[in-house]
C-alpha positions as CSV (number, residue, x, y, z in Angstrom):
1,X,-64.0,-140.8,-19.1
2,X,-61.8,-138.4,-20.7
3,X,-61.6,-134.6,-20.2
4,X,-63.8,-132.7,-22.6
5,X,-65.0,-130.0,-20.7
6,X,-62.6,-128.1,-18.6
7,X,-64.0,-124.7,-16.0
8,X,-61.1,-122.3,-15.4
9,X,-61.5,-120.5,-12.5
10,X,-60.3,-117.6,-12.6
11,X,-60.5,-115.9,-16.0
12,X,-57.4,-113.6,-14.8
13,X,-54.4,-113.1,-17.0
14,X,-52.7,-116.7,-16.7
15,X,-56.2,-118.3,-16.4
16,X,-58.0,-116.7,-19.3
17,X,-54.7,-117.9,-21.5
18,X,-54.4,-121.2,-20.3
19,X,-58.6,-121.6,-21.1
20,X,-58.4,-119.9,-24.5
21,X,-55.4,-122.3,-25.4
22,X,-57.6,-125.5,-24.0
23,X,-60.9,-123.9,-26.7
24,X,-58.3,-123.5,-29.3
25,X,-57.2,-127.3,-28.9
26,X,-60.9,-128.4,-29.5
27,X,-61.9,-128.6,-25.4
28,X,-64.6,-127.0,-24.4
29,X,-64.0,-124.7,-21.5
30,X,-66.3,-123.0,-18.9
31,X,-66.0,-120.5,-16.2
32,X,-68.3,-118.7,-13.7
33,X,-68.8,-115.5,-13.8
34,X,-71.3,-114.3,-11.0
35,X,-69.8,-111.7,-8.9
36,X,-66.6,-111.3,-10.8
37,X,-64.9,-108.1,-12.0
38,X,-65.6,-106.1,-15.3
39,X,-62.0,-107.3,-16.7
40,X,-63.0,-111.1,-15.9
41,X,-65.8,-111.1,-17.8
42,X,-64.1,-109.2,-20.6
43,X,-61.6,-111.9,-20.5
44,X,-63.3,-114.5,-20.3
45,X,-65.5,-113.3,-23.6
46,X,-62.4,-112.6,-25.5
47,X,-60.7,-116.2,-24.9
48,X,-64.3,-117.8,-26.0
49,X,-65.2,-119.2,-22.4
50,X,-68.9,-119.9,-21.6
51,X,-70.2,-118.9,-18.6
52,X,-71.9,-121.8,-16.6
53,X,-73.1,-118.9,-13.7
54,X,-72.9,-120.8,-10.6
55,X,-70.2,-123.3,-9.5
56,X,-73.1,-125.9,-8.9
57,X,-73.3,-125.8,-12.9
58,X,-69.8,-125.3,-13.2
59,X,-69.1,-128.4,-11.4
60,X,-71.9,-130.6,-12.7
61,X,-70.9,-129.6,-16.3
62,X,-67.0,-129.9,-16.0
63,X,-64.8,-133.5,-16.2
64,X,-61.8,-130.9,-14.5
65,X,-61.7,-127.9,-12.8
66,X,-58.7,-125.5,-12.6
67,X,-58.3,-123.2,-9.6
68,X,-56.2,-120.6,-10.8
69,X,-56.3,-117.9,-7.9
70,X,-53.9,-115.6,-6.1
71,X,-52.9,-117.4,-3.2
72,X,-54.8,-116.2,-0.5
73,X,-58.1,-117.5,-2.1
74,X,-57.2,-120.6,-2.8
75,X,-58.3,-122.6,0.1
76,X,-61.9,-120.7,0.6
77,X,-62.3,-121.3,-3.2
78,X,-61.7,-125.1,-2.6
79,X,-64.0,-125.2,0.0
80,X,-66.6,-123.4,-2.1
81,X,-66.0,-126.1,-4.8
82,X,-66.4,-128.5,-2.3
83,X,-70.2,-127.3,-1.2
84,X,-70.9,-127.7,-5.0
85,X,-70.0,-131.1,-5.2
86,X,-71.7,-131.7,-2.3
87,X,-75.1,-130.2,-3.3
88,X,-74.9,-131.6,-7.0
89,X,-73.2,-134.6,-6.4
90,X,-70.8,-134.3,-9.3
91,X,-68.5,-136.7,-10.2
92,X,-65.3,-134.1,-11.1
93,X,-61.5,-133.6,-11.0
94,X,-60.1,-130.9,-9.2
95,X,-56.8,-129.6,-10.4
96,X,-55.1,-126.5,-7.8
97,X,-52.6,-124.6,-9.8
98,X,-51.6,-121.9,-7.3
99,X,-48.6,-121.0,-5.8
100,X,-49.1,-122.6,-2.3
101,X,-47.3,-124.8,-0.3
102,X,-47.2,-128.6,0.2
103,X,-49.1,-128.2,3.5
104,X,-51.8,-125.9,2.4
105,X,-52.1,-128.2,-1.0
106,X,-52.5,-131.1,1.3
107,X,-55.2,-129.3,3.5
108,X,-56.9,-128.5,0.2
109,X,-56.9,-131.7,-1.2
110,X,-58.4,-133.2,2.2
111,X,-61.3,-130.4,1.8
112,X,-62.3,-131.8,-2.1
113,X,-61.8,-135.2,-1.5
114,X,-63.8,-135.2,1.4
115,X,-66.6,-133.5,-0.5
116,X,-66.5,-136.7,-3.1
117,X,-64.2,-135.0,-5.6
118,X,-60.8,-136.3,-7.2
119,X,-57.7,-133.9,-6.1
120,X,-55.0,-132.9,-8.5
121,X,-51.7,-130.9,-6.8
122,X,-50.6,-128.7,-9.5
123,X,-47.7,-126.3,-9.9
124,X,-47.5,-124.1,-12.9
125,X,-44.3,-122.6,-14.7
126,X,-44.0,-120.5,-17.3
127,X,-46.2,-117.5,-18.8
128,X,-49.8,-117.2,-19.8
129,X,-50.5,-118.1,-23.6
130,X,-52.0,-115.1,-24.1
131,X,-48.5,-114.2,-25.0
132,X,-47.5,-116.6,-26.6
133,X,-45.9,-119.1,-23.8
134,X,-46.6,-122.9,-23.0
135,X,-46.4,-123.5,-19.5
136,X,-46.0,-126.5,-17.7
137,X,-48.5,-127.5,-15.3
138,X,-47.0,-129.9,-13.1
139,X,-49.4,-132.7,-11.8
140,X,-48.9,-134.5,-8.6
141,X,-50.9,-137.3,-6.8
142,X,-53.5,-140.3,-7.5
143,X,-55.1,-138.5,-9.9
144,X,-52.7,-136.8,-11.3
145,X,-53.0,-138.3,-15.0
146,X,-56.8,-136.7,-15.4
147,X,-54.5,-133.3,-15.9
148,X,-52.5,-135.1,-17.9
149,X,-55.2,-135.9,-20.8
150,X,-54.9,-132.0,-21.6
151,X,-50.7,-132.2,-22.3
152,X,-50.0,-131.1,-25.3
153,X,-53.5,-129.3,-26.0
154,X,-52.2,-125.6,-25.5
155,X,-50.1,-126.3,-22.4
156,X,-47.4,-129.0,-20.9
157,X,-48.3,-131.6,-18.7
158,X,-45.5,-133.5,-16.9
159,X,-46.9,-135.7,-14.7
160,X,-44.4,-136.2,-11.7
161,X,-44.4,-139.6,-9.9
162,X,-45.1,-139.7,-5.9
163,X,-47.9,-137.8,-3.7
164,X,-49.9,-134.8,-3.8
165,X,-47.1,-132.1,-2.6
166,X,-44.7,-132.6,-5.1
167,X,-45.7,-130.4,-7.8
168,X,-46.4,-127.8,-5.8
169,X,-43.2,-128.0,-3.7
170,X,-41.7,-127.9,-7.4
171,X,-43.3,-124.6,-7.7
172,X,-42.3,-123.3,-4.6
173,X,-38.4,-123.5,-5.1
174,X,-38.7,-122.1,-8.3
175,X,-40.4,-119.1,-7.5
176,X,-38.2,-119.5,-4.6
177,X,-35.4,-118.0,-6.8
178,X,-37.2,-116.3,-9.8
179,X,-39.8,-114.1,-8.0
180,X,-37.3,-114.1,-5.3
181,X,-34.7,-112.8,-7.1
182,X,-37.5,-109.5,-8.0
183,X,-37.9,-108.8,-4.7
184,X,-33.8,-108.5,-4.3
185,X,-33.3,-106.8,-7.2
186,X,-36.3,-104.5,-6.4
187,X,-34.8,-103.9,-2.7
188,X,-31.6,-103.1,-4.0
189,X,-32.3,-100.7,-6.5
190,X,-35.0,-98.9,-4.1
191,X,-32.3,-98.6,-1.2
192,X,-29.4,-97.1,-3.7
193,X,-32.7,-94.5,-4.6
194,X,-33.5,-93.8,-0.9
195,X,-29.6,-93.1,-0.6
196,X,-28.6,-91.2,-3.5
197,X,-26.6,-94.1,-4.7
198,X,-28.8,-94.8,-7.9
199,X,-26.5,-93.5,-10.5
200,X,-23.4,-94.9,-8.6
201,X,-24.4,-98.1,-8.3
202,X,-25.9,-98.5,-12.1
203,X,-22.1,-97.5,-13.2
204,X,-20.7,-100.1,-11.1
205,X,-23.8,-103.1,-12.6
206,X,-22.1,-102.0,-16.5
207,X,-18.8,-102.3,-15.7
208,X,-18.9,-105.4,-13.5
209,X,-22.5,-107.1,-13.7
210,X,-23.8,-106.4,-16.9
211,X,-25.9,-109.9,-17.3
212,X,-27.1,-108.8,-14.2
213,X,-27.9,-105.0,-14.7
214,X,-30.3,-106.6,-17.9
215,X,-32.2,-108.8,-15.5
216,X,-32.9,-106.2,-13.4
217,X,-34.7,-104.3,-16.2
218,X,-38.0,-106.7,-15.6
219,X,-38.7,-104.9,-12.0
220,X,-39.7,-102.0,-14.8
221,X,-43.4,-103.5,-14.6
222,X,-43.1,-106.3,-10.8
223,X,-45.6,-103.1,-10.0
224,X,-48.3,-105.2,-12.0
225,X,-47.6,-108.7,-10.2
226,X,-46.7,-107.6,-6.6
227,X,-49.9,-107.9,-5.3
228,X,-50.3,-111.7,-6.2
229,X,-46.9,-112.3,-5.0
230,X,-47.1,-111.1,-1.6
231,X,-49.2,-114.5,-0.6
232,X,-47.1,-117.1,-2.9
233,X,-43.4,-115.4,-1.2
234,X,-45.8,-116.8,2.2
235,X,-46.5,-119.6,1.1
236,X,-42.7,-120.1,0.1
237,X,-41.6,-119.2,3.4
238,X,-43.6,-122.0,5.1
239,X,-42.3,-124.2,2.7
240,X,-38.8,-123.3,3.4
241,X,-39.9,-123.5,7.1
242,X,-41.2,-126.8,7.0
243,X,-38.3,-128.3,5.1
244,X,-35.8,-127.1,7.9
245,X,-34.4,-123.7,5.8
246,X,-35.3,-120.0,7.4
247,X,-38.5,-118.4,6.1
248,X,-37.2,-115.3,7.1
249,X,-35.4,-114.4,3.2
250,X,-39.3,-114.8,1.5
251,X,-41.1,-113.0,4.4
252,X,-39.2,-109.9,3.8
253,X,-39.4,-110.4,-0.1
254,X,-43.4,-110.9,0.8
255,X,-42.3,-107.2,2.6
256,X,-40.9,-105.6,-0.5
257,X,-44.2,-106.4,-2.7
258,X,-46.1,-105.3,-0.2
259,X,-44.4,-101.8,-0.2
260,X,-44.6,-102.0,-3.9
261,X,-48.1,-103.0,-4.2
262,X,-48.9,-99.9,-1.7
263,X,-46.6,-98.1,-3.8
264,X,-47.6,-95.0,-6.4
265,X,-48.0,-97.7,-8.9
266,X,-49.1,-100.5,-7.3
267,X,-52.7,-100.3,-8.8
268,X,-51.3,-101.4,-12.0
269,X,-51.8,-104.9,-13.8
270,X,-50.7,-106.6,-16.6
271,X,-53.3,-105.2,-19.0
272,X,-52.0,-101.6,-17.7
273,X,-48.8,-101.3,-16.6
274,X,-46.5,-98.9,-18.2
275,X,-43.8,-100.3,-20.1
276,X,-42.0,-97.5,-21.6
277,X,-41.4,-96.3,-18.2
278,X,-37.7,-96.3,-17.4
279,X,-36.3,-98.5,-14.8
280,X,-35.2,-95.7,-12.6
281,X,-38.7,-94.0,-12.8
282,X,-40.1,-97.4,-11.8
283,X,-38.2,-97.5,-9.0
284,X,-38.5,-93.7,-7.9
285,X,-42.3,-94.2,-8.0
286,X,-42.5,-97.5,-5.9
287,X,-40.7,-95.7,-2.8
288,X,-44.0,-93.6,-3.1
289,X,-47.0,-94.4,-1.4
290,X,-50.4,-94.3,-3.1
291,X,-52.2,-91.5,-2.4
């Protein structure tokens, strides 16, 4: 049967982009809203999502589901999906987009397709369309070709040959360097502030690392992501780990966002952050605990 009806869980900034691209391409898209924040359910209005209440409807109504969490909630999520397949018997796909590793992908597919359900790993690259990007969600696994049907409908869909782990490992050593890259940049620039060597070492970046120096201008608002990338730097590190590398370079970037999430400004989020901040500002308030 193909995919007309699609729940997006959560409504959060990637998630309420990637459904209100799926509605704009003629799918119909759902979401459950009991017990979520204020700003979900503002979301989640403004991207046209309907609210099937409980994930028994969600489930029973939906040919897919997309778990699009933070890390940290993506395996109790799963098993909460699971329960609802169980109760209602539905007969859905299950699609896990988060930044996790192959092992805790694997563990998650073994909770939904005990439960009856058909397991999608998923890895997604690139921003939310809610400004304007396409990412690419790639699809690992048996089933992999259920997230495929929504290709070209708002988002990319490169369906990767081989198991479940594959897609997700994909994500994991490209965040590897991207969001890893933050966390050095952010490190560097907060140590040269702790040692008066701000100034000093922004002179040296324009005469010898200018490419570099403009890079580094994004850590202006990492204030509004750090908290979601403390748990997907983790998860990198047991991928690393498990493939025979050191986890120890993504455990202390998971460090740095934590200090930064902690941070003067770590309350911020996407909706919120302040972008005409400078980056030295930026940087002067993350070495500054919330109060």
């Amino acid at each position: 049967m193909a995919v007309e009806t699609v729940g997006v869980m959560s409504p959060g900034d990637m998630g309420s982009g990637v459904g209100g691209a799926l509605k704009k391409n003629g799918l119909r898209v759902l979401t459950a809203l009991d017990g979520r924040s204020y700003a979900s359910r503002k979301r989640a209005a403004e991207e046209g999502f309907e609210d099937a209440g409980s994930l028994d409807e969600l489930v029973k109504q939906c040919d897919l589901v997309l778990s699009i969490l933070v890390p940290s909630e993506a395996h109790s999520f799963a098993q909460n999906i699971a329960e609802a397949i169980v109760r209602t018997d539905a007969d859905v796909a299950f699609a896990d987009c988060n930044a996790v590793s192959p092992e805790t992908g694997a563990l998650i597919g073994e909770v939904i397709t005990a439960a009856g359900g058909k397991f999608i790993d998923a890895g997604i690259i690139g921003g939310t369309p809610r400004r304007g990007a396409t990412p690419r969600f790639y699809a690992s696994g048996e089933h992999a070709s259920k997230l495929g049907e929504l290709d070209g409908k708002g988002i990319s869909v490169p369906v990767m040959d081989g198991p479940i782990g594959r897609a997700s490992g994909l994500k994991m050593v490209y965040a590897s360097l991207t969001k890893g890259t933050a966390a050095l940049y952010a490190s560097t620039l907060m140590t040269a502030k702790s040692l008066d060597l701000y100034g000093d070492l922004i002179a040296e970046l324009e005469l010898s690392q200018k490419s570099t120096l403009g890079e580094m201008e994004r850590i202006k608002t990492v204030s509004a992501q750090a908290f979601r990338w403390i748990g997907e730097m983790e998860e990198i590190a047991a991928t690393f780990s498990a493939a025979g590398s050191t986890p120890n370079i993504h455990t202390g970037a998971a460090e740095i966002f934590q200090k930064i999430a902690d941070s003067s400004i770590g309350h911020e989020r996407v909706d919120s952050v302040d972008k005409s901040r400078s980056l030295e500002d930026s940087i002067t308030a993350m070495l500054h605990p919330a109060e």
